[in-house]
C-alpha positions in Angstrom: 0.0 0.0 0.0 1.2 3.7 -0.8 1.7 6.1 1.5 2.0 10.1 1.1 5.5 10.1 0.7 5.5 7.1 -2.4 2.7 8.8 -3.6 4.1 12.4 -4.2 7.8 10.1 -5.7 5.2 8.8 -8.5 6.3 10.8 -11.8 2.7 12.7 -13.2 4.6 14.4 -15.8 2.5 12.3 -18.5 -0.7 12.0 -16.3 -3.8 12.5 -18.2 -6.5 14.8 -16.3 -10.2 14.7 -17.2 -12.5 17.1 -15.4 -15.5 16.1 -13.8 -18.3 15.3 -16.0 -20.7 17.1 -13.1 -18.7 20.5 -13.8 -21.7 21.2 -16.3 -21.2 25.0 -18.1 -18.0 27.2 -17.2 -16.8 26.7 -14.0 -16.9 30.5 -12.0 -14.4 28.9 -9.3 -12.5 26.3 -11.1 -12.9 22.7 -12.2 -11.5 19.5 -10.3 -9.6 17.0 -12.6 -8.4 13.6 -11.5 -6.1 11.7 -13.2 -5.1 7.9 -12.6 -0.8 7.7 -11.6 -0.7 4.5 -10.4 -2.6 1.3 -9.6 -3.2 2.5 -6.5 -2.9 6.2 -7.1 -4.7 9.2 -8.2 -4.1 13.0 -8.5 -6.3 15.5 -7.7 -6.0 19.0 -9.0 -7.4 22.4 -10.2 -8.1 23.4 -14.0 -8.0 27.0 -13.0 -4.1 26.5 -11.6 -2.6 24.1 -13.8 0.6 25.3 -12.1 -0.6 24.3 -8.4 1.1 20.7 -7.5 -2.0 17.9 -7.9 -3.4 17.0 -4.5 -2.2 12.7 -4.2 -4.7 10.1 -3.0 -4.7 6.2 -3.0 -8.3 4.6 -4.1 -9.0 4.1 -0.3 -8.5 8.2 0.4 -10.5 8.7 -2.1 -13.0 6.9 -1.6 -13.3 8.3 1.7 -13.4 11.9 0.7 -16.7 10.9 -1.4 -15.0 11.1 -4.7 -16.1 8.9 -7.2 -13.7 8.5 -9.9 -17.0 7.6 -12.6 -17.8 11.1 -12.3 -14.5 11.7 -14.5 -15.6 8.9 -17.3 -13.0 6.7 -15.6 -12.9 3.7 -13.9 -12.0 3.1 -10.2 
């Protein structure tokens, strides 16, 4: 199992983030978009501040905070 520290050593550089399909019209405050970086591993992060380091969760986090990867098109 991951923990923070493995999970911010995993390389994103060629992650692919999809916004969530819930976002509906433009986003006044900024879209979340969650990419997949590892089996166990996902990145979490802001369209309106591509430059801000991606939030890192394994499935388990994120499950727990209530995020559903399907609401992204992609599978948990």
């Amino acid at each position: 199992m991951l923990d923070g520290s493995d999970l911010y050593a995993l390389d994103i550089s060629g992650a692919s983030f999809v916004t969530a399909k819930v976002c509906g019209g433009p986003c006044s405050e900024g879209c979340v978009t969650l990419a997949r970086v590892g089996d166990d591993a996902w990145a979490l992060g802001d369209s309106k501040r591509p430059d801000a380091q991606p939030l890192r969760f394994t499935t388990a986090e994120l499950d727990a905070a209530g995020i559903d990867p399907a609401r992204f098109g992609l599978p948990s």
